[in-house]
C-alpha positions as CSV (number, residue, x, y, z in Angstrom):
1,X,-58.3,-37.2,3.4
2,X,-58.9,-37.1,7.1
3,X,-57.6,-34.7,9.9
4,X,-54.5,-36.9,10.5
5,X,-53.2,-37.5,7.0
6,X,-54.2,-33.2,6.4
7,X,-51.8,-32.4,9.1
8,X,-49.4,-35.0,8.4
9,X,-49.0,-34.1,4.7
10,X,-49.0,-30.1,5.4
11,X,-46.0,-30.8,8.5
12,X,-43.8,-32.9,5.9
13,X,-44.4,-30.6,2.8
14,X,-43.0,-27.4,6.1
15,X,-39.6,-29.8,6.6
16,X,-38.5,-30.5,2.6
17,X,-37.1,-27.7,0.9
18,X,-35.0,-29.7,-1.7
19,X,-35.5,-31.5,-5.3
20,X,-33.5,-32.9,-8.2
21,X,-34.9,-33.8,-11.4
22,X,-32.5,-35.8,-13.4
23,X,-33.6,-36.1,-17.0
24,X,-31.2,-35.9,-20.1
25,X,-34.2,-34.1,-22.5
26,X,-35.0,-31.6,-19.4
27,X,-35.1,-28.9,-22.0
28,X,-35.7,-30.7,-25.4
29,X,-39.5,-29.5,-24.9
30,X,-40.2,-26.9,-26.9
31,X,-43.7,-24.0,-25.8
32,X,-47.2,-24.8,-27.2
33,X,-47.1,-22.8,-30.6
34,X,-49.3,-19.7,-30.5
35,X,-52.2,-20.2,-33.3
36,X,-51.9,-17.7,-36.2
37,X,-54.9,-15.3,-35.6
38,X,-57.1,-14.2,-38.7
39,X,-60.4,-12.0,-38.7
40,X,-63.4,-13.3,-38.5
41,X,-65.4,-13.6,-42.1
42,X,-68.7,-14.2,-43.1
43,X,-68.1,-18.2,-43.6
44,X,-69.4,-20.8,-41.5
45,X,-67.9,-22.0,-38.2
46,X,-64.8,-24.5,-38.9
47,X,-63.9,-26.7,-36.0
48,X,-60.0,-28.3,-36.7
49,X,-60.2,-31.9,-35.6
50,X,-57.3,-32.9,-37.5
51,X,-55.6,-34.5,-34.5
52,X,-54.1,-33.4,-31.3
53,X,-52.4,-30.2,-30.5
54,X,-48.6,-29.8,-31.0
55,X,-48.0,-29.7,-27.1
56,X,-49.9,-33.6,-27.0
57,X,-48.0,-34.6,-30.0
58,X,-44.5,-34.4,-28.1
59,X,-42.7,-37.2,-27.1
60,X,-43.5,-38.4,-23.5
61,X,-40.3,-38.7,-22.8
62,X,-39.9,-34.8,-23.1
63,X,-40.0,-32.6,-19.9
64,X,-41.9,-29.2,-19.3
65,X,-39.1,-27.7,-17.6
66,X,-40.5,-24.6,-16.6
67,X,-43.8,-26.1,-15.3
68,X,-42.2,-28.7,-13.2
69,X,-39.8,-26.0,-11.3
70,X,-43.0,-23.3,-10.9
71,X,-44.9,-26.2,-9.5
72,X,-42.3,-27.3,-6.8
73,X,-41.9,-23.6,-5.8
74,X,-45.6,-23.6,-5.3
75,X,-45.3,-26.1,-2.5
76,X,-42.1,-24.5,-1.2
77,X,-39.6,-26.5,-3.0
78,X,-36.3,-25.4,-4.6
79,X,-36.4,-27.7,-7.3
80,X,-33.0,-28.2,-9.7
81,X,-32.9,-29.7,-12.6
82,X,-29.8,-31.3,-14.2
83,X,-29.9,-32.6,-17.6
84,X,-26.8,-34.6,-17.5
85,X,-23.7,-35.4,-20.7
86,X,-24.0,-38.6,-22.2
87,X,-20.2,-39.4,-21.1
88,X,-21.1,-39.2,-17.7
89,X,-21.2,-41.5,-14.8
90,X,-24.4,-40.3,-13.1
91,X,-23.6,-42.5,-10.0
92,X,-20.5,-40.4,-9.3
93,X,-21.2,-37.2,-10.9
94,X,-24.3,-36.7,-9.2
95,X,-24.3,-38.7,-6.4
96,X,-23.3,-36.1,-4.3
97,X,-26.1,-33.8,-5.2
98,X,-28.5,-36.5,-4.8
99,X,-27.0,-37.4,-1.8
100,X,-28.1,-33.7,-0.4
101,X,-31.5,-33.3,-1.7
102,X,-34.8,-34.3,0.1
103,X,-36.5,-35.7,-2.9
104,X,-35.1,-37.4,-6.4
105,X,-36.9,-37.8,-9.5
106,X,-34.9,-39.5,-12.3
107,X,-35.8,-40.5,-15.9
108,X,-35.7,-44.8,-17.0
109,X,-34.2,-44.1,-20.3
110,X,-30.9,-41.7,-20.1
111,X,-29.6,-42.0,-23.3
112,X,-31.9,-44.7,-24.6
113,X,-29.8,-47.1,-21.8
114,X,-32.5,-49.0,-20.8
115,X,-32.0,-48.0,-17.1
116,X,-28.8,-48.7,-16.6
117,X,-27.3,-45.1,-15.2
118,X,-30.4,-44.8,-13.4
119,X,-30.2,-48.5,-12.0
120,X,-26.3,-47.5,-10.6
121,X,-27.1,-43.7,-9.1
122,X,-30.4,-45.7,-7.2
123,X,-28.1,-48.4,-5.7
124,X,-25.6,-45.6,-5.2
125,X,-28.1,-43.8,-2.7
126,X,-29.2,-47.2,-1.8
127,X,-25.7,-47.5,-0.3
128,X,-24.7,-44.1,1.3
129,X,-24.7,-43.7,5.0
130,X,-25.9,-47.3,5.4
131,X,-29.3,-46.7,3.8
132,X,-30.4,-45.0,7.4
133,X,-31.3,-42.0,5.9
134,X,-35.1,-41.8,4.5
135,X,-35.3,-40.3,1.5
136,X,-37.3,-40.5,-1.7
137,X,-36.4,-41.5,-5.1
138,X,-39.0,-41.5,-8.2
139,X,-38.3,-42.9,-11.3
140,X,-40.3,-40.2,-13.1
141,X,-40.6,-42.2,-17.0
142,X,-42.4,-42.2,-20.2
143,X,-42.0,-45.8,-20.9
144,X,-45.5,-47.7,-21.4
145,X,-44.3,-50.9,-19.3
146,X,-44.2,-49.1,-16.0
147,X,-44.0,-52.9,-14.5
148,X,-40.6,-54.2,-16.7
149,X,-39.2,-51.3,-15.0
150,X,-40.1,-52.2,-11.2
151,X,-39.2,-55.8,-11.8
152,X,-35.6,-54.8,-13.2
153,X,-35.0,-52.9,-10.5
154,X,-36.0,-55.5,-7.7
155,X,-33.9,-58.0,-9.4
156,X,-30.7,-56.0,-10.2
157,X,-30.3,-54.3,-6.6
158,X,-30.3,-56.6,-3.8
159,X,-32.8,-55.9,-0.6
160,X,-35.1,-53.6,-3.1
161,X,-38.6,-55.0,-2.9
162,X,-42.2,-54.2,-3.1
163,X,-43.7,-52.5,-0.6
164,X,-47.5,-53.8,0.5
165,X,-47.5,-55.6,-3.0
166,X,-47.4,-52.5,-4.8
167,X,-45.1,-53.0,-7.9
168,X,-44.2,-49.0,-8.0
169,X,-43.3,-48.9,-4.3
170,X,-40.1,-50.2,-3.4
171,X,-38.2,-50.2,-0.5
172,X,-34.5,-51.0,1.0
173,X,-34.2,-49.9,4.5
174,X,-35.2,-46.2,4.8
175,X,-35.0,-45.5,1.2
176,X,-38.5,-45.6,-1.1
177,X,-38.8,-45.9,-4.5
178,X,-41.4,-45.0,-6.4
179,X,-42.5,-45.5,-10.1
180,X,-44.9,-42.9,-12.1
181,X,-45.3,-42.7,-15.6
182,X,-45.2,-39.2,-17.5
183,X,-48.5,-39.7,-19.3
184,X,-50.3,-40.2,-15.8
185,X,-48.9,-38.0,-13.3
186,X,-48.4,-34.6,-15.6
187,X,-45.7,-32.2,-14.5
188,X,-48.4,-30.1,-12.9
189,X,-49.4,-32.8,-10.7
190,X,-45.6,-34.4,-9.7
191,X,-45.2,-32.7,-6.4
192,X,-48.3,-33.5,-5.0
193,X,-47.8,-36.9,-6.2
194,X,-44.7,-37.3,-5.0
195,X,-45.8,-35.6,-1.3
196,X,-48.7,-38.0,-1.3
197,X,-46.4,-40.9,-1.7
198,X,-44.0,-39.7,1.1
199,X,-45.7,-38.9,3.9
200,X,-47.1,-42.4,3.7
201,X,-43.9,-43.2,5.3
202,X,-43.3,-40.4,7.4
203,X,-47.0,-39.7,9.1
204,X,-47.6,-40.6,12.6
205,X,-47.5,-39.0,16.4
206,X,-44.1,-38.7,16.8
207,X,-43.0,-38.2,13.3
208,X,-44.7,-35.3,12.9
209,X,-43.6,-34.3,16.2
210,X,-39.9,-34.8,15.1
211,X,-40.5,-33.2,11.4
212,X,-42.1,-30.3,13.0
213,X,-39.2,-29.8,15.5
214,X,-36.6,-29.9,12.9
215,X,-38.4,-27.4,10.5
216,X,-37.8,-25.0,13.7
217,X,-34.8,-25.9,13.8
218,X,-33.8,-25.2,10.1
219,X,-36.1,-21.7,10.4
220,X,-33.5,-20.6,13.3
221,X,-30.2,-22.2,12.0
222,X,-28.7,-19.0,10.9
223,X,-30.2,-17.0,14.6
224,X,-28.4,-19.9,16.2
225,X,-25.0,-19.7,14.2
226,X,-25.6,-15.5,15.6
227,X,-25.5,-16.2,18.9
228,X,-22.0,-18.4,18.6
229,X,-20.6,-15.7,16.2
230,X,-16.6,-14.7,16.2
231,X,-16.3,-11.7,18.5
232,X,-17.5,-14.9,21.1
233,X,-13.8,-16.8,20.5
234,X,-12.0,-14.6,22.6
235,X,-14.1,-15.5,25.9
236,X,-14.0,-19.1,24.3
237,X,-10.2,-19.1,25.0
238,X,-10.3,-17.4,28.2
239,X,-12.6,-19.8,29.4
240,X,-10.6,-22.5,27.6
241,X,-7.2,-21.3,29.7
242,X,-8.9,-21.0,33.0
243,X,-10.4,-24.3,33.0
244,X,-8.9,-27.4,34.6
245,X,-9.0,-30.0,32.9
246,X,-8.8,-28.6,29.9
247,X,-9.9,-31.3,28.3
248,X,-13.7,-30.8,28.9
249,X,-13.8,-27.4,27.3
250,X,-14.4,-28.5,24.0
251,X,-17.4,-31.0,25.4
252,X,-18.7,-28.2,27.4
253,X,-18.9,-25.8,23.9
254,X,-21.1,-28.5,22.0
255,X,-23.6,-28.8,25.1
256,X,-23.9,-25.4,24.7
257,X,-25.0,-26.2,21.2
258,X,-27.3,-28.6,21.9
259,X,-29.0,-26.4,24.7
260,X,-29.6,-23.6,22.0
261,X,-31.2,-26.7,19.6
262,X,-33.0,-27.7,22.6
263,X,-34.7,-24.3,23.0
264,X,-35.6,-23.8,19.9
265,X,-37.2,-27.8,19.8
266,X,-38.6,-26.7,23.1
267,X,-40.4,-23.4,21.5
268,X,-41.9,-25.2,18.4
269,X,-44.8,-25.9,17.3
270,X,-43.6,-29.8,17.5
271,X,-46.2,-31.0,20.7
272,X,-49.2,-29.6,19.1
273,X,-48.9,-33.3,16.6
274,X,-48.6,-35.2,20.0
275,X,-51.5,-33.2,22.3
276,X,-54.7,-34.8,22.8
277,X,-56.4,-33.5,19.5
278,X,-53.8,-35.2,17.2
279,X,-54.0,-38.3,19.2
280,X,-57.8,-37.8,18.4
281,X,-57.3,-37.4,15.1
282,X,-54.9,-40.6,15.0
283,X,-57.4,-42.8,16.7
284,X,-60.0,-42.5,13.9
285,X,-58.2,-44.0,11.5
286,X,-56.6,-47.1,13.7
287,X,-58.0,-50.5,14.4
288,X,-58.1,-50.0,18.4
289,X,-58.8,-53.5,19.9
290,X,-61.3,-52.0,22.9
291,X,-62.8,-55.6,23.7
292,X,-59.2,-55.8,25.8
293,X,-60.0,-53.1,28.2
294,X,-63.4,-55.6,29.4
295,X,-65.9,-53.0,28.8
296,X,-69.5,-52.9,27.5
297,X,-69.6,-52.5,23.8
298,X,-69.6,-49.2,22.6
299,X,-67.6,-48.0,26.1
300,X,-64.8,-48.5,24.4
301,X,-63.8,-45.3,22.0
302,X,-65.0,-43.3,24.9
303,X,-62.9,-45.0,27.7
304,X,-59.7,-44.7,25.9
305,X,-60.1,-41.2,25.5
306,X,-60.5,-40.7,29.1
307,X,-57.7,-43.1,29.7
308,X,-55.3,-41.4,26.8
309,X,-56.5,-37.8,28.3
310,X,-56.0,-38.5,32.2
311,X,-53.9,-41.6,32.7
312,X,-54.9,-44.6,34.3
313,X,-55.5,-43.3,37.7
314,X,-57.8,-45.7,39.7
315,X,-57.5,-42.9,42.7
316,X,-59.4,-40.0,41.3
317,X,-62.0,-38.5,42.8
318,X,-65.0,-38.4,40.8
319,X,-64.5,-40.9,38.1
320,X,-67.1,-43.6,36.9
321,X,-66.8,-47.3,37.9
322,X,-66.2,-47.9,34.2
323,X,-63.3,-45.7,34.7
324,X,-61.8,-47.0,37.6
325,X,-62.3,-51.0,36.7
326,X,-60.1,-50.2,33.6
327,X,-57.4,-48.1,35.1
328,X,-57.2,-50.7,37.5
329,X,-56.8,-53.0,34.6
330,X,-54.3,-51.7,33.1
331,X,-52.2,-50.8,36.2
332,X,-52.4,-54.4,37.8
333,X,-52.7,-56.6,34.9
334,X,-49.0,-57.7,34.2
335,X,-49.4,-58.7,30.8
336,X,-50.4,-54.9,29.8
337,X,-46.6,-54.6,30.5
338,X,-45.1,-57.7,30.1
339,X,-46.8,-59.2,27.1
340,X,-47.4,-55.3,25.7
341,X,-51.0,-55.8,25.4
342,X,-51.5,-51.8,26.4
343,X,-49.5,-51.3,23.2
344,X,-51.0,-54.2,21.4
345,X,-54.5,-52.6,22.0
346,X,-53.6,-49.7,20.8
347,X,-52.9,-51.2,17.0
348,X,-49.6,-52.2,17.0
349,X,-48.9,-55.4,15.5
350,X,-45.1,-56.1,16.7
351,X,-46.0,-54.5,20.5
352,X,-42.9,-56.4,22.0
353,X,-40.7,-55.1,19.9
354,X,-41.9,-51.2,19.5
355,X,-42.2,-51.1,23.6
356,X,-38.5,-52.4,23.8
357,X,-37.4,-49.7,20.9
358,X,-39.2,-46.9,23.2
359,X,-37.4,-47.9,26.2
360,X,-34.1,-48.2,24.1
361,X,-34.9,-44.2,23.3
362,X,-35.7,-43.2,26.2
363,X,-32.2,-44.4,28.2
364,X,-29.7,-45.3,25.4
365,X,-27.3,-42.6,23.3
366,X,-28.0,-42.8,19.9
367,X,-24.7,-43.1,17.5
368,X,-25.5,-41.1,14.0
369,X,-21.8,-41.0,13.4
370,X,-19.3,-43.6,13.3
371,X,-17.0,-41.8,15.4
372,X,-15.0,-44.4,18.1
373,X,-16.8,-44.5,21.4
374,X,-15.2,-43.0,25.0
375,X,-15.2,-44.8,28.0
376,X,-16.9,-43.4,30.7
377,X,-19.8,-42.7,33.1
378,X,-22.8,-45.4,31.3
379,X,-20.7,-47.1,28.8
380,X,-22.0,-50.7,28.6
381,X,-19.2,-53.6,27.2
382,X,-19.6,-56.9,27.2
383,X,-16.4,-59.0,28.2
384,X,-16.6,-62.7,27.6
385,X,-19.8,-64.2,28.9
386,X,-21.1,-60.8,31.0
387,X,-22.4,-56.9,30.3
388,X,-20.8,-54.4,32.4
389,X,-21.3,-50.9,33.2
390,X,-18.9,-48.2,33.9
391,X,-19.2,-46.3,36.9
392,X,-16.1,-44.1,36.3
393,X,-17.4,-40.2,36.7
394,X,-17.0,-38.3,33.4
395,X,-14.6,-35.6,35.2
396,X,-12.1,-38.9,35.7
397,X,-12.8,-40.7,32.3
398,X,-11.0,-37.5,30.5
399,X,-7.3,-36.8,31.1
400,X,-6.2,-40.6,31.9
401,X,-2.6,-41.5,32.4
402,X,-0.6,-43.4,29.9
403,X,0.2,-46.3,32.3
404,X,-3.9,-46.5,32.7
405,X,-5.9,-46.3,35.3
406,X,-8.3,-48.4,37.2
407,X,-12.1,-48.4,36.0
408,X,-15.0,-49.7,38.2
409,X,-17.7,-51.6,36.4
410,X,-20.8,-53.3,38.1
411,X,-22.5,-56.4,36.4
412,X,-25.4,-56.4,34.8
413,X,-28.0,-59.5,34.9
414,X,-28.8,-61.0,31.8
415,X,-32.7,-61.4,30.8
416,X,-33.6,-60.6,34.7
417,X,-36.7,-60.5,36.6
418,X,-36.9,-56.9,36.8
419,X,-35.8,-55.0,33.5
420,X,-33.4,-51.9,34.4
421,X,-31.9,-51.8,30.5
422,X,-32.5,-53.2,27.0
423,X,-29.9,-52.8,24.5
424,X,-29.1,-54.0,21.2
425,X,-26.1,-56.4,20.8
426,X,-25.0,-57.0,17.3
427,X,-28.9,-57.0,16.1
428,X,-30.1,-58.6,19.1
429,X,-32.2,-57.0,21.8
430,X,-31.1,-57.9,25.1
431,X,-32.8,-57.3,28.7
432,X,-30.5,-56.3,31.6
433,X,-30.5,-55.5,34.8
434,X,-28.0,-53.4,37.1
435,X,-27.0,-54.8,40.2
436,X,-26.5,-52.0,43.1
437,X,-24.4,-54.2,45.2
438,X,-20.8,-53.9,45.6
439,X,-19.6,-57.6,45.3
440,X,-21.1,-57.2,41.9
441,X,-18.0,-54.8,40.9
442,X,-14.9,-55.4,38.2
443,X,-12.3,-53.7,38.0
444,X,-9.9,-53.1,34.5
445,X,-7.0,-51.2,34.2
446,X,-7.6,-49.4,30.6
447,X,-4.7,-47.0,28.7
448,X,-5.1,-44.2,26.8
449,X,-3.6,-44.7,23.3
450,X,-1.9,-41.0,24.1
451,X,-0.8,-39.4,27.6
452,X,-3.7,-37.4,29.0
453,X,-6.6,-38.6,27.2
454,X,-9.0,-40.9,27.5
455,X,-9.7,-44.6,26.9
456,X,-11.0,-44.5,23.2
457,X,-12.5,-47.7,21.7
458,X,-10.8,-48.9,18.6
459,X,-12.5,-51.7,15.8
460,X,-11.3,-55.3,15.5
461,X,-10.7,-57.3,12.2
462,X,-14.4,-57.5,12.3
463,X,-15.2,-53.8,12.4
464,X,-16.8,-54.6,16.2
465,X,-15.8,-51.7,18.4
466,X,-13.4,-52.4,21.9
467,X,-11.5,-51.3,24.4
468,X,-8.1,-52.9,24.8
469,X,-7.1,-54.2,28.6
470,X,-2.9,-54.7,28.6
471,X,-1.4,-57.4,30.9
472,X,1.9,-57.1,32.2
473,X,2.9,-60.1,30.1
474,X,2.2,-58.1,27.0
475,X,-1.0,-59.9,25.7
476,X,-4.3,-57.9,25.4
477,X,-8.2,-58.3,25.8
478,X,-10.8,-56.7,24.0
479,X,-13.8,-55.5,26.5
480,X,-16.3,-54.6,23.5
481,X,-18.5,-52.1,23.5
482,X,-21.6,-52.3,23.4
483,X,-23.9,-48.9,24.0
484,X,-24.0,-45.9,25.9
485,X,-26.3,-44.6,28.3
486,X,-27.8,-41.1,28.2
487,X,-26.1,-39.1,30.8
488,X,-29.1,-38.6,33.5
489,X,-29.8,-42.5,33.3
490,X,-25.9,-43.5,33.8
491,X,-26.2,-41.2,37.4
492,X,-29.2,-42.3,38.5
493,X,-27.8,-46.0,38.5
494,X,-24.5,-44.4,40.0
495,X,-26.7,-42.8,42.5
496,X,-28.5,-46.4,43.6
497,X,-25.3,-48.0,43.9
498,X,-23.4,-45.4,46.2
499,X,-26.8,-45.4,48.4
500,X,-25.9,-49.1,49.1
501,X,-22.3,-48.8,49.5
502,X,-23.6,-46.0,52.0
503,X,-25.3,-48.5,54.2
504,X,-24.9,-48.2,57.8
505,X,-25.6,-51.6,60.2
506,X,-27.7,-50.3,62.6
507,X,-28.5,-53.1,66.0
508,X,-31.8,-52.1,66.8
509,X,-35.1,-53.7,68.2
510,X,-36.6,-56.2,65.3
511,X,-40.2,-55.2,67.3
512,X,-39.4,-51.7,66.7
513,X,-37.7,-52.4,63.0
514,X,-41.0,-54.6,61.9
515,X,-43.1,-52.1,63.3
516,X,-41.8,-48.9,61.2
517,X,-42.3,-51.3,58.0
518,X,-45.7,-52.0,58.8
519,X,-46.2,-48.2,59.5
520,X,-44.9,-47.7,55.6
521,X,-47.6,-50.4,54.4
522,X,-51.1,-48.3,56.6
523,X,-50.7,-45.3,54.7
524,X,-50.7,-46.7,51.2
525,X,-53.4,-49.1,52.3
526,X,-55.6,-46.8,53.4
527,X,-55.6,-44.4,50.6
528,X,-56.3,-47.4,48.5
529,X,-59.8,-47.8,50.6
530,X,-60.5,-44.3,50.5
531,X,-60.3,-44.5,46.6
């Protein structure tokens, strides 16, 4: 095990804290017999090699109870194990707890069934919340045909399959399952198994970063829940009744929130799996494709280190020709950007598509809850044939009138030159740009459902989220939504577009206006002789 996968495997096994063993003989098993001791005599030495010892003999469908919990606890686990009645429906009794638990080891044979409860309660958990949540299930059995098992379960739920061609690997979405057999993988050995198995999904850069930032999260949770304790709620309502609108109080209490999680993500341990020693350590084990950075054979390694430690500056003092040629490569060569051969280079197989997920991270609010969307400030819809963005600030997006009130939008450019957005649009990714100009505005007159609120999305027949425009004839047009910008990124479009409603027309000399452009173009070219 290299570096990478060391420190990959020791930051998942810090974030899961949870287990459930489902297994209807959990505590059949009985100890190992103690051996009836007798003194020594004077015969000769008798070996018994009658068989094998009770403890072997034992069905392998039987579980060491004891063993299995003391082993999770070794690895910081809180293991439970639930040995469920034979009247019961495992997919709703235990569902729940399932649900709640980090990892999820259930037997084949529940009541000699031949899979079936543990078929339902793995489709159940297929099924909850979408199947966004990664999690791991093991069937954990002591049937010899390993394989029947695997193949039953890939043809009785629907989008289960094998993952890399391994039959006890399967997948749907975010949720693995894996298959291991109680005669190979002893209850002494199940939690590394299982941990070996899992961060196989879960290792990389940024993972790591985020695992490592959530297990200081979940280290602080009850400092954080001190600093928002009761005797707080009076000043809560005084600041609630001083405040105007009121409205934004209760928006103004969960940033709070988030600042504190921020903090704490902040004062983690969470960048030391993104420095330049984890990248280090990630490199070694990728396929790096250096003959794209046009360098001599064996420059390659080196140079991308440099580049990965430094940035492609081509302006640096100091640096070697080999240095400069490839920052200069990769900071005037458009496909590095637009055909993602930077990211390409790097090992990544779908480039396109993992740069345009980055960017999507980096400027778009992501929805964990399916809570109906607000209008305001960086809401993007799509109406008809075009995208929209809301310019509306936040402070008049909150207490609207019930007879509505007028929201300013500005186009955005479908699949333009120059890329200001990309969102996703009912599973397809779509490049926008924002225009800045104010013939590019719309204006719609949206209602509150109640007085004094604001415009709240609501779902069509098709589940599709909207906001509903009322004509004064009575009829009704959905403007749908499509995604919302993080706050910083809404304004600094907002900001671009009020500096060009700003414009002043100036009448002045064109000698004098063409000379203070080329005055803006000497500087930057000679800094780029100097270099």
């Amino acid at each position: 095990m290299n570096a990478f996968d060391t420190a990959s495997r020791e930051v998942l096994r810090d974030f899961l804290q949870t287990a459930v063993v489902i297994d209807d003989r959990a505590y059949d098993k009985k100890p190992e017999p103690v051996a009836e001791l007798k003194a020594p005599g004077r015969g000769p030495v008798t070996v018994d090699d009658s068989g094998e010892s009770p403890a072997r003999t034992q069905s392998a469908h039987e579980l060491d109870t004891r063993l299995l919990v003391d082993t999770f606890a070794s690895k910081g686990l809180v293991c439970a194990i639930i040995a469920p009645h034979e009247e019961d429906h495992i997919a709703e009794r235990l569902g729940l707890v399932a649900d709640n638990c980090d990892i999820v080891v259930i037997d084949w044979q529940l009541f000699e069934d031949d899979g079936k409860r543990t078929r339902a309660l793995i489709e159940d958990l297929c099924k909850r919340g979408g199947g966004d949540r990664l999690r791991l299930l093991c069937v954990y059995s002591g049937e010899d045909d390993l394989g029947k098992i695997s193949k039953n379960l890939v043809t009785e739920i629907g989008g289960l399959t094998q993952y890399n061609n391994n039959p006890f690997v399967l997948r749907k979405n975010h949720v693995i399952v894996t298959i291991l057999g109680k005669r190979a993988v002893s209850e002494a050995d199940l939690a590394d198994a299982l941990l070996d198995r899992f961060v196989g999904f879960t290792k990389g850069l940024l993972s790591n970063a985020v695992l490592s930032a959530l297990s200081g999260i979940r280290r602080n949770v009850h400092r954080i829940i001190r600093k928002f304790d009761t005797e707080l709620d009076p000043s809560y309502l005084s600041h609630r009744i001083m405040s105007n609108p009121v409205d934004t109080v209760e928006g103004e209490i969960l940033s709070f929130i988030a600042g504190e999680l921020e903090s704490v993500v902040h004062q983690s341990d969470a960048n030391s799996y993104i420095d330049n020693s984890a990248i280090e350590s990630w490199m070694a084990e990728r396929e790096i494709q250096y003959d794209k950075l046009k360098c001599e054979k064996g420059e390659g390694p080196n140079l991308l280190k440099q580049l990965l430690q430094n940035g492609a500056d081509d302006t640096r003092e100091g640096i070697s020709p080999v240095f400069k040629k490839a920052s200069k490569l990769v900071l005037k060569n458009d496909s590095f950007v637009g055909d993602s051969e930077l990211t390409a280079l790097l090992g990544c197989d779908d480039s396109k598509n993992a740069d345009r997920r980055f960017a999507m991270l980096s400027t778009l609010e992501t929805r964990y809850e399916d809570i109906a969307p607000k209008l305001t400030l960086g809401t993007v819809i799509h109406d008809a044939s075009e995208y929209l963005l809301c310019l509306m600030p936040r402070c008049d997006s909150v207490r609207v009138p019930v007879e509505g009130r007028d929201f300013l939008f500005v186009r955005l450019t479908k699949d333009p030159q120059e890329v200001d957005l990309i969102v996703e649009d009912d599973g397809v990714v779509v490049d926008l740009g924002v225009s800045k100009h104010p013939y590019d505005t719309v204006v719609y007159r949206l209602a509150p459902s109640v007085a004094g609120k604001p415009v709240t999305a609501r779902k069509d027949k098709y589940g599709a989220w909207g906001f509903v425009e009322w004509f004064t004839d009575g009829s009704v047009h959905l403007l749908r939504w499509v995604a919302e910008l993080k706050p910083q990124i809404a304004q600094d479009f907002v900001n671009a577009y009020a500096s060009q409603v700003c414009r002043v027309g100036v009448a002045r000399s064109q000698w004098l206006h063409r000379l203070k452009k080329k005055e803006k173009q000497e500087p930057q070219q000679k800094k780029g002789r100097k270099a």
